[in-house]
C-alpha positions in Angstrom: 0.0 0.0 0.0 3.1 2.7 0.9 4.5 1.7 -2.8 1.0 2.6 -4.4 0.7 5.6 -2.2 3.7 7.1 -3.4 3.4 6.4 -7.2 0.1 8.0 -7.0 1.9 11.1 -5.3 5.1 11.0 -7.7 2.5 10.7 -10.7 0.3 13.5 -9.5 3.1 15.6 -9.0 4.5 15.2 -12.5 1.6 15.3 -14.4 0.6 18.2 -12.4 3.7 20.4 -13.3 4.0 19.2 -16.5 1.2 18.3 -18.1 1.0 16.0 -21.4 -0.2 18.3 -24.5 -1.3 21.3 -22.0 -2.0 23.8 -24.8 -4.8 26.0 -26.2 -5.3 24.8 -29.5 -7.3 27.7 -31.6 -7.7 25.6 -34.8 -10.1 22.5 -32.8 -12.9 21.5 -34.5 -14.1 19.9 -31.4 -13.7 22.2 -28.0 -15.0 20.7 -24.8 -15.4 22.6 -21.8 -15.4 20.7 -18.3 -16.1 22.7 -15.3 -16.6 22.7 -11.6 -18.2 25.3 -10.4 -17.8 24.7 -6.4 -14.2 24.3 -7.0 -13.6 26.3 -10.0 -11.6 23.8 -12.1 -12.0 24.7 -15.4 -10.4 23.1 -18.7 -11.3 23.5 -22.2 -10.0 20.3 -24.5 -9.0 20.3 -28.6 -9.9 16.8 -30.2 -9.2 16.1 -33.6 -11.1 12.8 -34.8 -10.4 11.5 -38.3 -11.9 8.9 -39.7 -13.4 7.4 -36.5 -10.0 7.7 -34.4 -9.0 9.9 -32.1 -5.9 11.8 -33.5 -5.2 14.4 -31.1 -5.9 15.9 -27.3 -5.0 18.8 -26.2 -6.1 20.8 -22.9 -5.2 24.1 -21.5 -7.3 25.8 -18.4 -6.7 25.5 -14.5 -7.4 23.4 -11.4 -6.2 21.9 -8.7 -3.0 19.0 -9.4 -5.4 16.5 -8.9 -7.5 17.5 -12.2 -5.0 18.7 -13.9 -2.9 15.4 -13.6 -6.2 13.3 -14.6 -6.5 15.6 -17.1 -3.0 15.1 -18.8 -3.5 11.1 -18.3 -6.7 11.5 -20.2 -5.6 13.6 -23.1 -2.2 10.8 -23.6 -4.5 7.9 -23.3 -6.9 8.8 -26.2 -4.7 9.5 -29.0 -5.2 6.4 -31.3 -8.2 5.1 -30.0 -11.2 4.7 -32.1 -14.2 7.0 -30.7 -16.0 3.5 -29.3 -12.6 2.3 -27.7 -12.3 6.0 -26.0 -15.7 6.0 -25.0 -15.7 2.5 -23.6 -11.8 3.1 -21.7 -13.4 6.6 -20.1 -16.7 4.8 -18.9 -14.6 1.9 -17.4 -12.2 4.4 -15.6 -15.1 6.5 -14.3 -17.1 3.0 -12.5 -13.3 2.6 -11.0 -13.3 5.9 -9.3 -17.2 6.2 -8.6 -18.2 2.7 -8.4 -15.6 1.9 -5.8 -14.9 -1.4 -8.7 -11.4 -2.4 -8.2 -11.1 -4.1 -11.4 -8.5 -1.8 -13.1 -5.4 -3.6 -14.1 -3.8 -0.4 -15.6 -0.9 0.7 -13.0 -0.9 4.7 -14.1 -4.9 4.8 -13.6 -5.0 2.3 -11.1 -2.8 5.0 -8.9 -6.0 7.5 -8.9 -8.4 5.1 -7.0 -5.9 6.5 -3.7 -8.8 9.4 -4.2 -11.4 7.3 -3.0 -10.2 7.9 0.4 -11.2 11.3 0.2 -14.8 11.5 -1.5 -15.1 15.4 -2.3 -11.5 14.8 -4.3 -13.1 12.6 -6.8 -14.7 15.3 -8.8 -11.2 16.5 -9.5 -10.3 13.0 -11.2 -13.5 12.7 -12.9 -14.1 16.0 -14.2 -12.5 15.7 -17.3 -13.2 11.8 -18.1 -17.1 12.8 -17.7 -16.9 15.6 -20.4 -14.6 13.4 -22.8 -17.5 10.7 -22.2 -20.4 13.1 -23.0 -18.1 14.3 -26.2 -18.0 10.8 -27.6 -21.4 10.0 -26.8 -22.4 13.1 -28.7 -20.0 12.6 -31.8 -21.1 8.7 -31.7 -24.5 9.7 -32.0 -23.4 11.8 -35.4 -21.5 9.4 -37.3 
């Protein structure tokens, strides 16, 4: 439990301070805003999807580490993924956190479930993963 305890601090920390693809991207097609408005995190996110695949994540915005480093997690895990596969990886990541189902086998996300001992901090880790989901939801129901 100590070794888990400290990869979820070490990866907080570094995806905190520096964040995968943290950058406003003014040529998106697809903008997605995620915020909370009793803590005032607040990200937008750039996805390009071509051809059913998710080509690029970008995010830029503010928050505590905690979102911000789900945040950067998210936006390196999609690229590549088909909209479905995105859709299905975010759904399965949000039961972890919410559904207290300890079923994830992935080390780096597994690291986040450490938030379940605090209840009010799971909004920061599932902030962004909701407003992904309802993105491919939405796009799903286009194609």
């Amino acid at each position: 439990m100590e070794n888990l305890n400290q990869l979820y601090q070490n990866l907080i920390k570094e995806h905190g301070k520096n964040p995968i693809n943290f950058e406003k991207r003014e040529d998106a097609k697809n903008v997605i805003k995620a915020y909370n408005p009793i803590c005032g995190d607040q990200f937008n996110f750039y996805v390009e999807v071509k051809e059913d695949k998710v080509e690029q994540v970008h995010f830029s915005g503010f928050g505590c580490m905690i979102s911000k480093a789900a945040s950067s997690v998210l936006v390196q895990r999609m690229v590549g993924m088909s909209v479905a596969e995105a859709k299905g990886f975010a759904l399965a990541f949000l039961a972890f956190i919410k559904e207290d189902e300890n079923n994830m086998e992935d080390d780096e996300l597994k690291v986040f479930g450490e938030v379940k001992k605090f209840p009010s901090r799971k909004e920061c880790v599932t902030l962004s993963w909701e407003a992904m989901v309802d993105f491919l939801e939405n796009y799903e129901a286009k194609i």
